[in-house]
PyMOL Python script that loads the backbone (N, CA, C, O; Angstrom):
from pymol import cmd

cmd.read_pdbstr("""\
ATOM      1  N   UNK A   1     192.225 -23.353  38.579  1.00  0.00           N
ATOM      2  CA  UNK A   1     192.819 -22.100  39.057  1.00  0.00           C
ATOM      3  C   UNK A   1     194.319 -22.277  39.233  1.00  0.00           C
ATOM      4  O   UNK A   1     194.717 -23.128  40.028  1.00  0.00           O
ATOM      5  N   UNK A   2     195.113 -21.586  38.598  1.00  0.00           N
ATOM      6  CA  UNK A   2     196.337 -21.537  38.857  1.00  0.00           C
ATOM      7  C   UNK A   2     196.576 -20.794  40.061  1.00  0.00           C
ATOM      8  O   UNK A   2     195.640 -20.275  40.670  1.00  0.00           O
ATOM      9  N   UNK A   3     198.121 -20.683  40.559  1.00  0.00           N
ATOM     10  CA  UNK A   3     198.825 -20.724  42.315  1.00  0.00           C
ATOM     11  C   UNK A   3     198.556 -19.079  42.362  1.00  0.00           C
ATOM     12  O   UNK A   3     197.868 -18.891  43.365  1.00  0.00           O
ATOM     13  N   UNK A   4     198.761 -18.076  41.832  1.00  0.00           N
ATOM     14  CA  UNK A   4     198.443 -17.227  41.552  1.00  0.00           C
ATOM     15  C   UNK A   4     196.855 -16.600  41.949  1.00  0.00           C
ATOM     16  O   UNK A   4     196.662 -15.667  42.728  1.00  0.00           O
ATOM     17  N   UNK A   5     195.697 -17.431  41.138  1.00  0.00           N
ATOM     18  CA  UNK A   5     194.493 -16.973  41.301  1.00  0.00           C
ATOM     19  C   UNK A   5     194.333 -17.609  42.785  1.00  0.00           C
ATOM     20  O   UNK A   5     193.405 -17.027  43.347  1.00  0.00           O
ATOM     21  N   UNK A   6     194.817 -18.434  43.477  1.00  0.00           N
ATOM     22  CA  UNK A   6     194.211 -18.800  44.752  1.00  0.00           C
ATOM     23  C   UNK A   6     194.937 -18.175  45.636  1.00  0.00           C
ATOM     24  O   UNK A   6     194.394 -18.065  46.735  1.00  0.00           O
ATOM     25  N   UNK A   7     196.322 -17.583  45.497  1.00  0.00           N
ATOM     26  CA  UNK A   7     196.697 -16.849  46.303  1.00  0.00           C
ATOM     27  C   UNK A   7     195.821 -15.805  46.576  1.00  0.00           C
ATOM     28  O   UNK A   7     195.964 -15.465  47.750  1.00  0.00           O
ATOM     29  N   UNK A   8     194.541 -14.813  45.704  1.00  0.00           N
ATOM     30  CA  UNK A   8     193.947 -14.206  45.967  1.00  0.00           C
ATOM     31  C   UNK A   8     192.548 -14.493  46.297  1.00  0.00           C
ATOM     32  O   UNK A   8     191.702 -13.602  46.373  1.00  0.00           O
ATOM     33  N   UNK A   9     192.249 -16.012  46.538  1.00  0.00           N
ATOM     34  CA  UNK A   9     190.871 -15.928  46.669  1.00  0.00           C
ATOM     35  C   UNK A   9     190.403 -15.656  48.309  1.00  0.00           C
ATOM     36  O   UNK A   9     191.110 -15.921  49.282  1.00  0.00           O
ATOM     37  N   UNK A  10     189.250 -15.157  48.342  1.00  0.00           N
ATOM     38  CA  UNK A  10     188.646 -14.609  50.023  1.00  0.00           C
ATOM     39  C   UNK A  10     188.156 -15.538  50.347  1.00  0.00           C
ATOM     40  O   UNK A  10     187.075 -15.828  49.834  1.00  0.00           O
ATOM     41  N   UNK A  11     188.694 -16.318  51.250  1.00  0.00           N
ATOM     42  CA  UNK A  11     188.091 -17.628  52.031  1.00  0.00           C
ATOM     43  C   UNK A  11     187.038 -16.914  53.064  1.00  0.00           C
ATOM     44  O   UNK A  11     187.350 -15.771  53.401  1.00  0.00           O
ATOM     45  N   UNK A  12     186.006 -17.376  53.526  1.00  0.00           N
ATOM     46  CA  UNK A  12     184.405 -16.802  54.242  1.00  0.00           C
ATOM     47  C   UNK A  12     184.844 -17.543  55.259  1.00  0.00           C
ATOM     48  O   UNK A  12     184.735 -16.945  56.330  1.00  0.00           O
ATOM     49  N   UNK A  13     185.294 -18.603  55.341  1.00  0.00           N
ATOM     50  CA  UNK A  13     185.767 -19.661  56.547  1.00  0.00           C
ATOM     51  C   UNK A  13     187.397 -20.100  56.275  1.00  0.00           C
ATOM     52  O   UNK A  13     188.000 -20.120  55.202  1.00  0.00           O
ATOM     53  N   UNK A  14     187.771 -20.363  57.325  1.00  0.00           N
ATOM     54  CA  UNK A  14     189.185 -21.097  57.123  1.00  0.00           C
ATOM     55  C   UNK A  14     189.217 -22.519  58.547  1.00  0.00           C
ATOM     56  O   UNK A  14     189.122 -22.428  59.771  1.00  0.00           O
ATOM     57  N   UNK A  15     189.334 -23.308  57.935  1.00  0.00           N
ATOM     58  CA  UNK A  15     189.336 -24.763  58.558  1.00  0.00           C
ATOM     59  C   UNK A  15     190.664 -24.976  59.068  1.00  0.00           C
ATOM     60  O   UNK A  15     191.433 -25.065  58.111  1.00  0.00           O
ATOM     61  N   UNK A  16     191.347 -25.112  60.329  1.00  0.00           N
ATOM     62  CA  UNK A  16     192.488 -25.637  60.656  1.00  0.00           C
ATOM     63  C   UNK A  16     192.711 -26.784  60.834  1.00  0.00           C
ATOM     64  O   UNK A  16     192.163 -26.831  61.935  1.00  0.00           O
ATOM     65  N   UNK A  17     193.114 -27.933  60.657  1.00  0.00           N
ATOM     66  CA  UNK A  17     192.641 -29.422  60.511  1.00  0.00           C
ATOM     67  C   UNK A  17     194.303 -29.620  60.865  1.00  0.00           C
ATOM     68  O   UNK A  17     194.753 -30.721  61.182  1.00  0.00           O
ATOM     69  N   UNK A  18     195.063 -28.514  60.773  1.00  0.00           N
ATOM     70  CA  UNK A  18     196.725 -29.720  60.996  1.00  0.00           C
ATOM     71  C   UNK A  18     196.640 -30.137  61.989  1.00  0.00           C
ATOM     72  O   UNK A  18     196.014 -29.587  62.896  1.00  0.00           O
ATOM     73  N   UNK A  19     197.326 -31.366  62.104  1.00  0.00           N
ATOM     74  CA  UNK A  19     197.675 -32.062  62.820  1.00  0.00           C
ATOM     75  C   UNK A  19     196.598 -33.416  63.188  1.00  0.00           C
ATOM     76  O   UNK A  19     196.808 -34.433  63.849  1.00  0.00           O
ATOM     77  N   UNK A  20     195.396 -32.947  62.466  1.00  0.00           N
ATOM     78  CA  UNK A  20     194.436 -34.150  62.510  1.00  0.00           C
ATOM     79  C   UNK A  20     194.576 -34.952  61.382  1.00  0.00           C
ATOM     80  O   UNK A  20     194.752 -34.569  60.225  1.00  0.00           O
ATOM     81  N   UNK A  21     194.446 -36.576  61.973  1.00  0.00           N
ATOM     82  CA  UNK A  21     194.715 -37.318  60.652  1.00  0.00           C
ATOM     83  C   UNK A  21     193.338 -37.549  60.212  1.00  0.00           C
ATOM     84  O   UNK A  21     192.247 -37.275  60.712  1.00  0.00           O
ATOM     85  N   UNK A  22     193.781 -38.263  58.894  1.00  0.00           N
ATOM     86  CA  UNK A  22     192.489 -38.842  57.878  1.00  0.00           C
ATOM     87  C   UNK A  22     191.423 -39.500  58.739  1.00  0.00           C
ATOM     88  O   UNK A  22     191.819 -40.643  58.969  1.00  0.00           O
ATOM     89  N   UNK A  23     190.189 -39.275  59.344  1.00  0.00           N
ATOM     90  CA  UNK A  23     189.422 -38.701  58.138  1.00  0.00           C
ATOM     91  C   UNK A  23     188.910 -37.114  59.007  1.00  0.00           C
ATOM     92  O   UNK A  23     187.904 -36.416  58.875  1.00  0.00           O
ATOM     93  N   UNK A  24     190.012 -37.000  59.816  1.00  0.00           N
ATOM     94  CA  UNK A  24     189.481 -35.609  60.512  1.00  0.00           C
ATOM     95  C   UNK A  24     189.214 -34.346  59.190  1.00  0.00           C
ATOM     96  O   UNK A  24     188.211 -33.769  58.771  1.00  0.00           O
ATOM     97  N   UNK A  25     190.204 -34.320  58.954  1.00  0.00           N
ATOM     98  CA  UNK A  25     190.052 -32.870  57.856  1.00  0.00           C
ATOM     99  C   UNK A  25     189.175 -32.502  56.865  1.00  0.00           C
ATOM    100  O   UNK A  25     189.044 -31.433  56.269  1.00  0.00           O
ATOM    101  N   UNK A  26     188.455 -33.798  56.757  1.00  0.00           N
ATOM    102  CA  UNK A  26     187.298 -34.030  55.752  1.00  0.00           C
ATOM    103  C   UNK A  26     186.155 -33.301  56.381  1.00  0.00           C
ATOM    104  O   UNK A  26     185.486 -32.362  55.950  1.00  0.00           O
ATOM    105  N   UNK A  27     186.072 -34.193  57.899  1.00  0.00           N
ATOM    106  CA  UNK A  27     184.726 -34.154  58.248  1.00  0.00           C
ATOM    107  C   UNK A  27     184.884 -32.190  59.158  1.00  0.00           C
ATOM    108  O   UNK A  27     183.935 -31.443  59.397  1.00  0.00           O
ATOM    109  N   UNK A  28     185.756 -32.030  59.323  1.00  0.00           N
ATOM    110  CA  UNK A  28     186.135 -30.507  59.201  1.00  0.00           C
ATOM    111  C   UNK A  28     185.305 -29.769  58.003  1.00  0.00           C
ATOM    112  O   UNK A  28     184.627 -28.745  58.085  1.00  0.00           O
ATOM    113  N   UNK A  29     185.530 -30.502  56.994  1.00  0.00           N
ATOM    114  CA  UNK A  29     185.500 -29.280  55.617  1.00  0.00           C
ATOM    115  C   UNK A  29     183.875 -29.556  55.528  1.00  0.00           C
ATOM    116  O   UNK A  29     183.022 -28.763  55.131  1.00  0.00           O
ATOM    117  N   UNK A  30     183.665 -31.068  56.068  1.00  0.00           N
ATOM    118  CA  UNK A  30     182.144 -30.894  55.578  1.00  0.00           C
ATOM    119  C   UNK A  30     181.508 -29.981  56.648  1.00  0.00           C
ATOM    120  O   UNK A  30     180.913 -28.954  56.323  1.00  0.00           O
ATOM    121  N   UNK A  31     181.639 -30.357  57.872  1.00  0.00           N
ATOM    122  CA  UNK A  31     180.925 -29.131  58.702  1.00  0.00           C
ATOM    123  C   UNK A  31     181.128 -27.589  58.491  1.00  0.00           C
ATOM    124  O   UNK A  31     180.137 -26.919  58.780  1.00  0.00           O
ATOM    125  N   UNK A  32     182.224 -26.901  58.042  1.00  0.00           N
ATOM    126  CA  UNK A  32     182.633 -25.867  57.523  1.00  0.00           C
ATOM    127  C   UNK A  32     181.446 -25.427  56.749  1.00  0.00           C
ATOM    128  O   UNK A  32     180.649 -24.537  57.045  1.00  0.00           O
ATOM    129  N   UNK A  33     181.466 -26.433  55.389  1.00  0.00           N
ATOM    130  CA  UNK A  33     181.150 -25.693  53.851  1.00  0.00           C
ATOM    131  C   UNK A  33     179.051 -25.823  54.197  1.00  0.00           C
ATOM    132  O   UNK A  33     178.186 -25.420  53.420  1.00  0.00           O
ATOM    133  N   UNK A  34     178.868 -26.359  55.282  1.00  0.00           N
ATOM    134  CA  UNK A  34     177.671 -25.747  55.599  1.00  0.00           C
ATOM    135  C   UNK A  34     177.085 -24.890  56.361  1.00  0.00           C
ATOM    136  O   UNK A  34     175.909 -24.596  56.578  1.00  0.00           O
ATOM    137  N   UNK A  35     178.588 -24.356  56.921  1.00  0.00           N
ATOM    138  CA  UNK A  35     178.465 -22.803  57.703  1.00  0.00           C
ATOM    139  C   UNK A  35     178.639 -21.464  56.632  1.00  0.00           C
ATOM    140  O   UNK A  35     178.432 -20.327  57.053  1.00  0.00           O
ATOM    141  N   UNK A  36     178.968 -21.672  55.460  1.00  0.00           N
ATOM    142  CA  UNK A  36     178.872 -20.730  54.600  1.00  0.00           C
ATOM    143  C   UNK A  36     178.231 -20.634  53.639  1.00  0.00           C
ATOM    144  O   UNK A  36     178.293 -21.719  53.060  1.00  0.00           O
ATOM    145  N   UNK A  37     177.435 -19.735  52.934  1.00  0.00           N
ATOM    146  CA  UNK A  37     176.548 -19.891  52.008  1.00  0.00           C
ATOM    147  C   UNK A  37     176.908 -20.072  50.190  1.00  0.00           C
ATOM    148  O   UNK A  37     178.089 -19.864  49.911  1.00  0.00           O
ATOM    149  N   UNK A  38     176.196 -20.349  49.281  1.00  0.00           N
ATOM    150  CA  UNK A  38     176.055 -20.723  48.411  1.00  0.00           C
ATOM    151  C   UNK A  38     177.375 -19.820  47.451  1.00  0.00           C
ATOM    152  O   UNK A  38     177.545 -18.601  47.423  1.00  0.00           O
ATOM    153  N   UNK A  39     177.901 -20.527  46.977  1.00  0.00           N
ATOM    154  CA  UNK A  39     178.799 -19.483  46.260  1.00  0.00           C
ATOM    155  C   UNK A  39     180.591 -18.649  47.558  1.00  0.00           C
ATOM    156  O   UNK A  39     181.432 -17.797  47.270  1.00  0.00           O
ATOM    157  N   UNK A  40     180.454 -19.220  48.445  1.00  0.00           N
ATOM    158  CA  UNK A  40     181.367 -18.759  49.394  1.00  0.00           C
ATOM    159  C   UNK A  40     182.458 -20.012  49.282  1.00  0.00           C
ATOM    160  O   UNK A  40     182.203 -21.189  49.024  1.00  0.00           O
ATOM    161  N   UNK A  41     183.841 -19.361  49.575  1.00  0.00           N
ATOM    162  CA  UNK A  41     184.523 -20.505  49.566  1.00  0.00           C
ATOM    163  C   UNK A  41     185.375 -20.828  50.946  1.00  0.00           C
ATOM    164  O   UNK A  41     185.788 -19.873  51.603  1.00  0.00           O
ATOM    165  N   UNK A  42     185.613 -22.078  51.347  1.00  0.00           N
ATOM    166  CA  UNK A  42     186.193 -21.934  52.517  1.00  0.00           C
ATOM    167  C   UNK A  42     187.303 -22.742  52.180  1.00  0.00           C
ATOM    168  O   UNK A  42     187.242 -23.483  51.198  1.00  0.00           O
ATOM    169  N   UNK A  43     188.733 -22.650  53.190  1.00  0.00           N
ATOM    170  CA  UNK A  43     190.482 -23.163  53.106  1.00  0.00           C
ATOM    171  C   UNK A  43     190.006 -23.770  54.023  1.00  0.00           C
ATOM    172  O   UNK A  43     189.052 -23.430  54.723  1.00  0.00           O
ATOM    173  N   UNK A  44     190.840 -25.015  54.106  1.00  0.00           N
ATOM    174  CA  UNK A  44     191.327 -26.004  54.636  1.00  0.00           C
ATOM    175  C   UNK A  44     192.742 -26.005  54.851  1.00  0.00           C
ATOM    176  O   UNK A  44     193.425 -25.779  53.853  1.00  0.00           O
ATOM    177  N   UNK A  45     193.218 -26.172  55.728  1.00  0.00           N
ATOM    178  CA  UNK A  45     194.447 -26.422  56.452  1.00  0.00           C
ATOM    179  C   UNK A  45     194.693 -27.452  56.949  1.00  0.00           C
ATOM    180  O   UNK A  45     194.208 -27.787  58.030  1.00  0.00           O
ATOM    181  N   UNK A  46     195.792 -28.436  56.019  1.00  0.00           N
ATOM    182  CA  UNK A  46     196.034 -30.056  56.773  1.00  0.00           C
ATOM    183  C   UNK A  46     197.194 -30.181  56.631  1.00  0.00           C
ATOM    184  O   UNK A  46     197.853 -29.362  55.991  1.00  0.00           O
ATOM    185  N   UNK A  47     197.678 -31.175  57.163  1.00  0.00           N
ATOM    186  CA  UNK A  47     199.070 -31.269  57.497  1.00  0.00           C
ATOM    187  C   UNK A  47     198.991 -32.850  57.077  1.00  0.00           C
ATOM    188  O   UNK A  47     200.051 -33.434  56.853  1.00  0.00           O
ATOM    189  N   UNK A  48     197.700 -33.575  56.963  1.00  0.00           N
ATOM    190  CA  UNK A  48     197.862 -34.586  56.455  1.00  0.00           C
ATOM    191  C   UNK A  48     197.678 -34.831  55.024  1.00  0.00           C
ATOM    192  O   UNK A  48     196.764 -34.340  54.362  1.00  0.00           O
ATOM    193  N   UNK A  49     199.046 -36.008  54.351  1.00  0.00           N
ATOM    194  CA  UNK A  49     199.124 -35.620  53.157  1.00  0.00           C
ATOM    195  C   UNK A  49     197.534 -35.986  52.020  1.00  0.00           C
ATOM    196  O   UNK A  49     197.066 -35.473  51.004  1.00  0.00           O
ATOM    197  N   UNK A  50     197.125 -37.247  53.010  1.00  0.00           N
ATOM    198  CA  UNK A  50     195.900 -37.491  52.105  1.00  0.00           C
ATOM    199  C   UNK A  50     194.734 -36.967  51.724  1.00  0.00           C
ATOM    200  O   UNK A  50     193.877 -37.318  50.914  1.00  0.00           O
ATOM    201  N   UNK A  51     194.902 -35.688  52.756  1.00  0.00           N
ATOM    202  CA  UNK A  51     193.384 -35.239  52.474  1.00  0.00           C
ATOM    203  C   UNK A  51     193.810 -34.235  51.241  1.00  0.00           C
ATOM    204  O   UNK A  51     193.122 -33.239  51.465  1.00  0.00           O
ATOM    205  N   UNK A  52     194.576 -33.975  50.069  1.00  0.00           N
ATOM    206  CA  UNK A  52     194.564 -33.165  49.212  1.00  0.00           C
ATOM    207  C   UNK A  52     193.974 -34.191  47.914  1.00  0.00           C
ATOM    208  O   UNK A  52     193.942 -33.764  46.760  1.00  0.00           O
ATOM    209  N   UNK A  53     193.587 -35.379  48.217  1.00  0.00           N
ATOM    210  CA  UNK A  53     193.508 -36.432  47.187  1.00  0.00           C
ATOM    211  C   UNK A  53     191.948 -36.373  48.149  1.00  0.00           C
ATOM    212  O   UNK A  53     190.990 -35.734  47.714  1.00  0.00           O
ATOM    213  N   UNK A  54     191.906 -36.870  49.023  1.00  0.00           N
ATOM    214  CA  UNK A  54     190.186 -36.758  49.326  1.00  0.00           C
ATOM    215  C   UNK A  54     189.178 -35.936  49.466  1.00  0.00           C
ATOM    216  O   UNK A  54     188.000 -36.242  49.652  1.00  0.00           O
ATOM    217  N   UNK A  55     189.751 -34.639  49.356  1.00  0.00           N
ATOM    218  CA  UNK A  55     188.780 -33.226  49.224  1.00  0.00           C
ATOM    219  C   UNK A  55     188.194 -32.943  48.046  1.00  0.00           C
ATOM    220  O   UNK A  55     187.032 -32.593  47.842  1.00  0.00           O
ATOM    221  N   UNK A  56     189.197 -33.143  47.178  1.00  0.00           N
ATOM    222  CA  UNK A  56     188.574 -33.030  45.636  1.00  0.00           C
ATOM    223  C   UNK A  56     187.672 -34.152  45.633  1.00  0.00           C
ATOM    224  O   UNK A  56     186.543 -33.666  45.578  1.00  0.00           O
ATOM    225  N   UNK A  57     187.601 -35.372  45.662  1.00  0.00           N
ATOM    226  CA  UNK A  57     186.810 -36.776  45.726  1.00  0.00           C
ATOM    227  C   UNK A  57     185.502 -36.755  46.140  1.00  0.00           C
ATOM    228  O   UNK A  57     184.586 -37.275  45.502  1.00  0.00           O
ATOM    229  N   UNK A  58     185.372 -36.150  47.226  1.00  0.00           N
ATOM    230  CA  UNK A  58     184.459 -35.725  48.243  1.00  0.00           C
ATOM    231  C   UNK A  58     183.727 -34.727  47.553  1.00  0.00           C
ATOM    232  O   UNK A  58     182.551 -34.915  47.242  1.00  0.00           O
ATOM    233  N   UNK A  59     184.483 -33.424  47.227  1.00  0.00           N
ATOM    234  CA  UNK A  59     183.771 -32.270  46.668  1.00  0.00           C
ATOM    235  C   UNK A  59     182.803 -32.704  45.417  1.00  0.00           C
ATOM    236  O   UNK A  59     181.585 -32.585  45.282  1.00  0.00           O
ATOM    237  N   UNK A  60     183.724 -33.208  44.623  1.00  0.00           N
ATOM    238  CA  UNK A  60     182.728 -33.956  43.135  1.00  0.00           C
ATOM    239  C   UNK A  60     181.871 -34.536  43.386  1.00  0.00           C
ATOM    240  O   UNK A  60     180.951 -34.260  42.617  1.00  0.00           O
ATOM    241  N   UNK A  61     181.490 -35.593  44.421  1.00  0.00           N
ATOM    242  CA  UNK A  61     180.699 -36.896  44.619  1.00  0.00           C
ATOM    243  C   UNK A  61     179.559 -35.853  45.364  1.00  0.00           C
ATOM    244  O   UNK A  61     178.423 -36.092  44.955  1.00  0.00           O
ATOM    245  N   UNK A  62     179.614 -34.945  46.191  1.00  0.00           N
ATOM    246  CA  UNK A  62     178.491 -34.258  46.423  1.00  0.00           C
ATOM    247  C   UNK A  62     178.051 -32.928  45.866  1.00  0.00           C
ATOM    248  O   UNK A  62     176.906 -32.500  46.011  1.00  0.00           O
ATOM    249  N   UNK A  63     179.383 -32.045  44.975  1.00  0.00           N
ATOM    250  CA  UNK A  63     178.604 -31.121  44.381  1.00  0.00           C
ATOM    251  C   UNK A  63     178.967 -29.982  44.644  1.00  0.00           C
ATOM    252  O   UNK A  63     178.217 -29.024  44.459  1.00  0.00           O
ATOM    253  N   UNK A  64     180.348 -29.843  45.189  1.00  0.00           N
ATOM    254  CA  UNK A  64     180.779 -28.422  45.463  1.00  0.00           C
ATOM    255  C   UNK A  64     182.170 -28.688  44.073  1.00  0.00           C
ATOM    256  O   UNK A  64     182.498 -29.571  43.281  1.00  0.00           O
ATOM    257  N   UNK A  65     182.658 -27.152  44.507  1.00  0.00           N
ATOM    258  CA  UNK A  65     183.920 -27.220  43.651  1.00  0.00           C
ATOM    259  C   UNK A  65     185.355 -27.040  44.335  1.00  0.00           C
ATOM    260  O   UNK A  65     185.743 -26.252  45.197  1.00  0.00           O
ATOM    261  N   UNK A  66     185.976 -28.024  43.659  1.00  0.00           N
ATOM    262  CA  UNK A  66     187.975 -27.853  44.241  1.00  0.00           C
ATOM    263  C   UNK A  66     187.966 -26.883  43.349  1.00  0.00           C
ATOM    264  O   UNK A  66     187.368 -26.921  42.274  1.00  0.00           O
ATOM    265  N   UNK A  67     188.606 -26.016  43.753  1.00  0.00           N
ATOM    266  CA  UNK A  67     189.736 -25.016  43.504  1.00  0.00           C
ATOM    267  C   UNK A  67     190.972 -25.208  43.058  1.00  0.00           C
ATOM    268  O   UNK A  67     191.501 -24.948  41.978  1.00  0.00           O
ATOM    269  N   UNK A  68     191.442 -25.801  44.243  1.00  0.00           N
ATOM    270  CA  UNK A  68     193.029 -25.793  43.926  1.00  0.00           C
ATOM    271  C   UNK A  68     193.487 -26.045  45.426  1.00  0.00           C
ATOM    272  O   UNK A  68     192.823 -26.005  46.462  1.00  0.00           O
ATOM    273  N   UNK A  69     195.165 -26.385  45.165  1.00  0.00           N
ATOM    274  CA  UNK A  69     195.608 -26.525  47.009  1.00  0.00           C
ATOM    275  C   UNK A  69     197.062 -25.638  46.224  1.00  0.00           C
ATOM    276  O   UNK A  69     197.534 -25.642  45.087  1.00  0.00           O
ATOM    277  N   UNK A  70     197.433 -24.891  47.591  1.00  0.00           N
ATOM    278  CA  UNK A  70     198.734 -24.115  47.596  1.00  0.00           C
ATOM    279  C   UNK A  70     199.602 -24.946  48.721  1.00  0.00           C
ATOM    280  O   UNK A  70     199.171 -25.124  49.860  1.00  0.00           O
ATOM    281  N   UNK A  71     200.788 -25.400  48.298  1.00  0.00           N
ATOM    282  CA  UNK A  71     201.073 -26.120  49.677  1.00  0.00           C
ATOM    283  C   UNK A  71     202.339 -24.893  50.525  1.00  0.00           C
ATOM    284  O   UNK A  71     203.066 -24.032  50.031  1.00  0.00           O
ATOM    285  N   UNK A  72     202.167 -25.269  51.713  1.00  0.00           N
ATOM    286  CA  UNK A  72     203.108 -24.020  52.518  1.00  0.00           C
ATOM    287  C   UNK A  72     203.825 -25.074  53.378  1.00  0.00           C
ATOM    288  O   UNK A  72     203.993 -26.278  53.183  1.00  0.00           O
ATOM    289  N   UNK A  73     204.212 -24.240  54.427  1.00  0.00           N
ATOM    290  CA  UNK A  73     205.310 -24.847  55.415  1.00  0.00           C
ATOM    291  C   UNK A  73     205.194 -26.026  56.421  1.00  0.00           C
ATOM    292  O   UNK A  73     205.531 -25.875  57.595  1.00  0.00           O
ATOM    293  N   UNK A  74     204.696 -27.239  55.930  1.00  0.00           N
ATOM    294  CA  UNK A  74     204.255 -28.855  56.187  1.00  0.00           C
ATOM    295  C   UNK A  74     203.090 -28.503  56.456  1.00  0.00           C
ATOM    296  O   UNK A  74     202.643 -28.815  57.560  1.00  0.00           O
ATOM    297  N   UNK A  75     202.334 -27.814  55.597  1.00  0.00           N
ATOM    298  CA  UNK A  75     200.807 -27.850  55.374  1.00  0.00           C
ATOM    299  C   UNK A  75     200.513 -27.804  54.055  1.00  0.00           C
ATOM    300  O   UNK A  75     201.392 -27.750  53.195  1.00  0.00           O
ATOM    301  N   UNK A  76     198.979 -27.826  53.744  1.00  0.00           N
ATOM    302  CA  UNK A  76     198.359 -27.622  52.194  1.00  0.00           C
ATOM    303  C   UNK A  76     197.381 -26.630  52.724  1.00  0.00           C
ATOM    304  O   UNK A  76     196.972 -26.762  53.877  1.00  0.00           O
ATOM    305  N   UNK A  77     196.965 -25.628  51.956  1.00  0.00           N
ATOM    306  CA  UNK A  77     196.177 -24.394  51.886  1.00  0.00           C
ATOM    307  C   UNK A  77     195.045 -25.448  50.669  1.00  0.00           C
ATOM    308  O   UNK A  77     195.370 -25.515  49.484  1.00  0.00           O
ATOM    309  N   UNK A  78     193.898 -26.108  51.139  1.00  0.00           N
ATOM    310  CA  UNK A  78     193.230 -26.749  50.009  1.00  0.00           C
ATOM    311  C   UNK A  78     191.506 -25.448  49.728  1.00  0.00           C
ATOM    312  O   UNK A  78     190.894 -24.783  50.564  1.00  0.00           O
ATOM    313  N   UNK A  79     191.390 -25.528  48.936  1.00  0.00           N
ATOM    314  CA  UNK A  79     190.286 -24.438  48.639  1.00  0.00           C
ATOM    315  C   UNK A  79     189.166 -25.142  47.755  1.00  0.00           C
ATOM    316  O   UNK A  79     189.321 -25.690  46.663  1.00  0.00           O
ATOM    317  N   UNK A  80     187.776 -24.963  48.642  1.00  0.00           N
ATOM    318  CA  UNK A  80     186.595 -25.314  48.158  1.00  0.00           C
ATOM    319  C   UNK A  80     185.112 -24.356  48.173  1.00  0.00           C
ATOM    320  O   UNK A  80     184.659 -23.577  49.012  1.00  0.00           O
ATOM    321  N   UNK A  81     184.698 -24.733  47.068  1.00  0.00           N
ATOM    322  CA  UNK A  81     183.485 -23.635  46.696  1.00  0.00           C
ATOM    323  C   UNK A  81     182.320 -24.490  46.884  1.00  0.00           C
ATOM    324  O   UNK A  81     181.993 -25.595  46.451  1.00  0.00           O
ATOM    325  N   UNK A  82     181.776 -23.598  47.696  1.00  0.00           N
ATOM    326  CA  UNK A  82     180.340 -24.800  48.238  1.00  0.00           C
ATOM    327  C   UNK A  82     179.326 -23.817  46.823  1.00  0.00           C
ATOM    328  O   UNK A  82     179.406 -22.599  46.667  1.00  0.00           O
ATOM    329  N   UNK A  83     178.330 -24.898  45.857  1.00  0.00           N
ATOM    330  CA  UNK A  83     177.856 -25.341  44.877  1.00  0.00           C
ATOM    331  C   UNK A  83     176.694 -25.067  45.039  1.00  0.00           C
ATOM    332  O   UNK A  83     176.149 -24.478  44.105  1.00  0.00           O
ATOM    333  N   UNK A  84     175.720 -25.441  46.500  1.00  0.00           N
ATOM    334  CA  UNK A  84     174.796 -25.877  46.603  1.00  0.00           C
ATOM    335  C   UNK A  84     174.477 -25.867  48.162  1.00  0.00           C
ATOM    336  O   UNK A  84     173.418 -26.336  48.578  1.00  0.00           O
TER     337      UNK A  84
END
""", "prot")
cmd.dss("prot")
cmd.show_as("cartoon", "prot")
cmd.util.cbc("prot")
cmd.orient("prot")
C-alpha cells in the first residue's frame, strides 16, 4: 500500500504504544488484533524506532497482514490486518 492508500484506511482499533519501549508495542498490537475481527485493521502508534521492523516480522510469522507505516511527528502510524 502506498502513503496515500493508508492515509485512508479505517482502523477498528488504534493502539497507543508511544513512549513504550521494545517489546511493549508488540505485545500491544498482539492484544489489540484479537479485539477485532477477521478482516479489520488496527494502527499502532510507537515512538519506538524498532517496532516498525518487528510488526511486520511478527505479522508474517503468525498470519496477519502489514500494511504499511506512515511516520508523523516522532511517531510511526504502523497498520495491520488481522488474517485470521
Amino acid at each position: 500500500m502506498d502513503e496515500n492508500d493508508l492515509q485512508n484506511v479505517q482502523a477498528a482499533k488504534v493502539v497507543d504504544a508511544r513512549g513504550s519501549a521494545c517489546p511493549g508495542p508488540l505485545l500491544e498490537a498482539k492484544k489489540a488484533i484479537g479485539a477485532v475481527s477477521v478482516g479489520e485493521v488496527i494502527e499502532v502508534l510507537s515512538s519506538d524506532p524498532s517496532t516498525k521492523a518487528d510488526l511486520p516480522r511478527w505479522a508474517e510469522k503468525v498470519g496477519h497482514e502489514y500494511l504499511g507505516v506512515l511516520s508523523g511527528e516522532g511517531y510511526d502510524r504502523i497498520f495491520l490486518k488481522r488474517l485470521k
